[in-house]
C-alpha positions as CSV (number, residue, x, y, z in Angstrom):
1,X,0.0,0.0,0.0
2,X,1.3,3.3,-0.8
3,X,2.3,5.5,2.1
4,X,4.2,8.7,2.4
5,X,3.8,9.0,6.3
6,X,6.9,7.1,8.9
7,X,3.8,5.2,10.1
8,X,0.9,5.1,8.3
9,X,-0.6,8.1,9.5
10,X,-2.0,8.9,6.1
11,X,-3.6,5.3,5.8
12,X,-5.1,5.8,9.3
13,X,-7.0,9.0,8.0
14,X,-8.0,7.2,5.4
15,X,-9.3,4.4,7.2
16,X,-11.4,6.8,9.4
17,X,-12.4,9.0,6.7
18,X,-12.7,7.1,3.4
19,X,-11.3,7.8,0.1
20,X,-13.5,10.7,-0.7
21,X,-11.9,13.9,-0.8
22,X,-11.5,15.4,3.2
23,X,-10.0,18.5,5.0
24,X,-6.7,17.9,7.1
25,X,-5.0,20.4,9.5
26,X,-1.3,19.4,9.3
27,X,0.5,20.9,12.4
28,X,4.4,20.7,12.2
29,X,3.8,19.6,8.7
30,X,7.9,18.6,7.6
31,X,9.3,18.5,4.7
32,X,6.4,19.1,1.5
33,X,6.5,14.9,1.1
34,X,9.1,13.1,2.7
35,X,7.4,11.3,5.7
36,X,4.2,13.6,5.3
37,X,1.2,12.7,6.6
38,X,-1.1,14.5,4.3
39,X,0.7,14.7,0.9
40,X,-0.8,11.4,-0.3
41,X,-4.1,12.5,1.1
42,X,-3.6,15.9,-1.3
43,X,-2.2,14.3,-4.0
44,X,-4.1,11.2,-4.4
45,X,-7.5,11.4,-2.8
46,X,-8.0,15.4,-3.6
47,X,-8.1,16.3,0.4
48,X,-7.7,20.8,0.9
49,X,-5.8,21.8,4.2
50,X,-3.9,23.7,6.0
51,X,-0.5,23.3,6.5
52,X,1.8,24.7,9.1
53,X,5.8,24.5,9.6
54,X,8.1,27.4,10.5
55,X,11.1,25.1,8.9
56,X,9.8,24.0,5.8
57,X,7.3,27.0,5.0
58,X,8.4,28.4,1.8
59,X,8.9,24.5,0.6
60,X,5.5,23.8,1.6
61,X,4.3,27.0,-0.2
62,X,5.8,26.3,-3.4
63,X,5.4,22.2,-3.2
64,X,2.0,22.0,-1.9
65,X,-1.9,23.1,-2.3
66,X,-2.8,23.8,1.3
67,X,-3.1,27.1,3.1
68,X,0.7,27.4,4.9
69,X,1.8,29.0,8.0
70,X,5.4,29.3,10.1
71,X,4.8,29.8,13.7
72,X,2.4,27.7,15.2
73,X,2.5,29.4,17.9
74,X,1.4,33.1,16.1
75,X,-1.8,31.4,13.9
76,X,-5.2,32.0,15.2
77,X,-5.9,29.0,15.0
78,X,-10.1,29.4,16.1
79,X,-10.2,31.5,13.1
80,X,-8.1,29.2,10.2
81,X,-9.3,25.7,11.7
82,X,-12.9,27.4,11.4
83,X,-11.9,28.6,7.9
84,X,-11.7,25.0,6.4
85,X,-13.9,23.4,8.6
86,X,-16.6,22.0,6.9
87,X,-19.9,22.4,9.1
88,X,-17.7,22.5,11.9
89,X,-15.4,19.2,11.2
90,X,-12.0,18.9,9.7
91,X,-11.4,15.1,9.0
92,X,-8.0,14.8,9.9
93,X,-5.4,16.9,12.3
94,X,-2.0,16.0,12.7
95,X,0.0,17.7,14.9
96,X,4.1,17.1,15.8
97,X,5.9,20.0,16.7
98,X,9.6,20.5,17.6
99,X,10.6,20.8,20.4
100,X,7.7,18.3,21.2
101,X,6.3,20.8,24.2
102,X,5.3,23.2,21.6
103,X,3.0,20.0,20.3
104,X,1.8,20.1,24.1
105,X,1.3,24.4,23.5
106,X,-0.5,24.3,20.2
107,X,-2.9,21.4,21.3
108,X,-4.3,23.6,24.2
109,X,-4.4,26.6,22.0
110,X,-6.9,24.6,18.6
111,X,-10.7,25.2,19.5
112,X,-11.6,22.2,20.4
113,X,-14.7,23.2,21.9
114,X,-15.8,24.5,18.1
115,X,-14.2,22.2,15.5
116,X,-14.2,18.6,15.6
117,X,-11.6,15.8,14.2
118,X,-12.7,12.7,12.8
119,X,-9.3,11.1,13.5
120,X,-6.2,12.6,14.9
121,X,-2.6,12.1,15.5
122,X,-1.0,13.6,18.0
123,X,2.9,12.9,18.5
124,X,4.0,14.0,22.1
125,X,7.2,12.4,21.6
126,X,7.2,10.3,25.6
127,X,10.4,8.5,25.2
128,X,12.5,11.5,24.8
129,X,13.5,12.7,28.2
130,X,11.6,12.9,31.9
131,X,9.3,15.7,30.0
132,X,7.3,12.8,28.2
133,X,5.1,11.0,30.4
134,X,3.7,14.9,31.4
135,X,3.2,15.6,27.6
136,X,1.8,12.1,27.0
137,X,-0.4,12.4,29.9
138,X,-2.0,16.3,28.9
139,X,-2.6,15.3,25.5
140,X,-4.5,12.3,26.7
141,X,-6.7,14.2,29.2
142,X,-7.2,17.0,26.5
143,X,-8.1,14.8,23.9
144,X,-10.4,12.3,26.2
145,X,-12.1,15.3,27.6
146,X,-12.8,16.3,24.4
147,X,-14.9,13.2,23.2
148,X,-12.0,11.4,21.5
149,X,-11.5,7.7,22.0
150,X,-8.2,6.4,21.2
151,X,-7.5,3.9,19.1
152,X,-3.8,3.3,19.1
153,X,-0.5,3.9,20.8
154,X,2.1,4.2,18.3
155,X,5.4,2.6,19.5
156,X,8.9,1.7,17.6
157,X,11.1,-0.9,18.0
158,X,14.6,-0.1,16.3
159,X,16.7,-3.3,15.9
160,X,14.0,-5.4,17.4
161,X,15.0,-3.6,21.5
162,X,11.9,-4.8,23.1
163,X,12.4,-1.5,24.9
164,X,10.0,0.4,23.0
165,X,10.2,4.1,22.0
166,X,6.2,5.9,22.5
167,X,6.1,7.9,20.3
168,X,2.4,9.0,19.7
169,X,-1.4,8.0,20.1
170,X,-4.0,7.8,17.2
171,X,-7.7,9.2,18.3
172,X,-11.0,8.9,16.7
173,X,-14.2,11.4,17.4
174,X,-16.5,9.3,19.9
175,X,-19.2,8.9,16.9
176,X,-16.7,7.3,14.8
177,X,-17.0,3.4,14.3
178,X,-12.9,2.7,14.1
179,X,-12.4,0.3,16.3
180,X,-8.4,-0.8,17.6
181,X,-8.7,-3.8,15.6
182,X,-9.5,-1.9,12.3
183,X,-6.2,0.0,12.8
184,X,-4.4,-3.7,14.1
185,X,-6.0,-4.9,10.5
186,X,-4.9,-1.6,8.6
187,X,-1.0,-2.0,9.7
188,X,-1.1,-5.4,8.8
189,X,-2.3,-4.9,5.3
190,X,0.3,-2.0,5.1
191,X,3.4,-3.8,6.4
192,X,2.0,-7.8,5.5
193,X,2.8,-8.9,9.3
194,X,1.1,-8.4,12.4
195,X,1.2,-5.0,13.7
């Protein structure tokens, strides 16, 4: 299955969201396609966005169709998310900032009162240093409190160390049917061995 994202994260919104054409918010964006979660959503499936990354900004500008910003921490983010929200839902956010607090800033700042996700990844990055379990542990209660269920924990294992590296968690909206075992199933057509 074609990917672009380190780990699926564009088949995940796809799984939640179907091939029809959707909306993503892409927070801490990257690089226009390498390891992007939402350039095979734009490029194959026809999904509009918004796109944000104070690194790669002109890149993204020039490479890609979404809306761009810099400074995640200087959008208005009630007023852009609302922008491309369509009756108040956007299908997909991604967020991963660097340094992974600013993930942990940006998250409390999005209206999540006003605009719901139909999926979301949000990488908080736990393994990193003694930082992580409190980042790990805000983005759970924000996103819980919220209505979102999740659905995975995404975990690495370089070189087969059992000692795994926690990277991020995969949500869904309450109302969405995505079960665990849908994502289990999605991996495992991805990688063609048990996730």
């Amino acid at each position: 299955m074609k990917t672009y994202s380190q780990l699926f994260q564009d088949r995940f919104a796809l799984l939640c969201c179907g091939d029809k054409p959707g909306v993503y918010a892409d927070i801490g964006a990257g690089e226009p396609e390498l390891i992007s979660n939402t350039v095979l959503l734009e490029r194959d499936y026809g999904w509009t966005g918004l796109l944000c990354d104070i690194e790669h900004e002109d890149r993204l500008r020039a490479e890609r169709t979404g809306v761009v910003f810099g400074d995640a921490l200087d959008v208005d983010w009630d007023k852009e998310l609302s922008a491309i929200a369509r009756d108040g839902w956007i299908d997909f956010l991604s967020l991963d900032l660097e340094p992974p607090n600013l993930t942990i800033k940006v998250l409390l700042m999005l209206p999540l009162h006003d605009i719901r996700f139909r999926c979301a990844c949000v990488e908080h990055d736990y393994y990193r240093d003694e930082q992580g379990i409190t980042r790990a542990t805000i983005a759970h209660e924000v996103m819980a409190s919220h209505g979102y269920r999740k659905v995975r924990s995404v975990k690495m294992f370089p070189n087969n160390d059992p000692k795994s590296i926690y990277l991020e968690d995969w949500w869904v909206d309450k109302a969405t049917d995505v079960m665990e075992h849908d994502v289990q199933h999605m991996i495992q057509d991805c990688v063609g061995t048990p996730a």
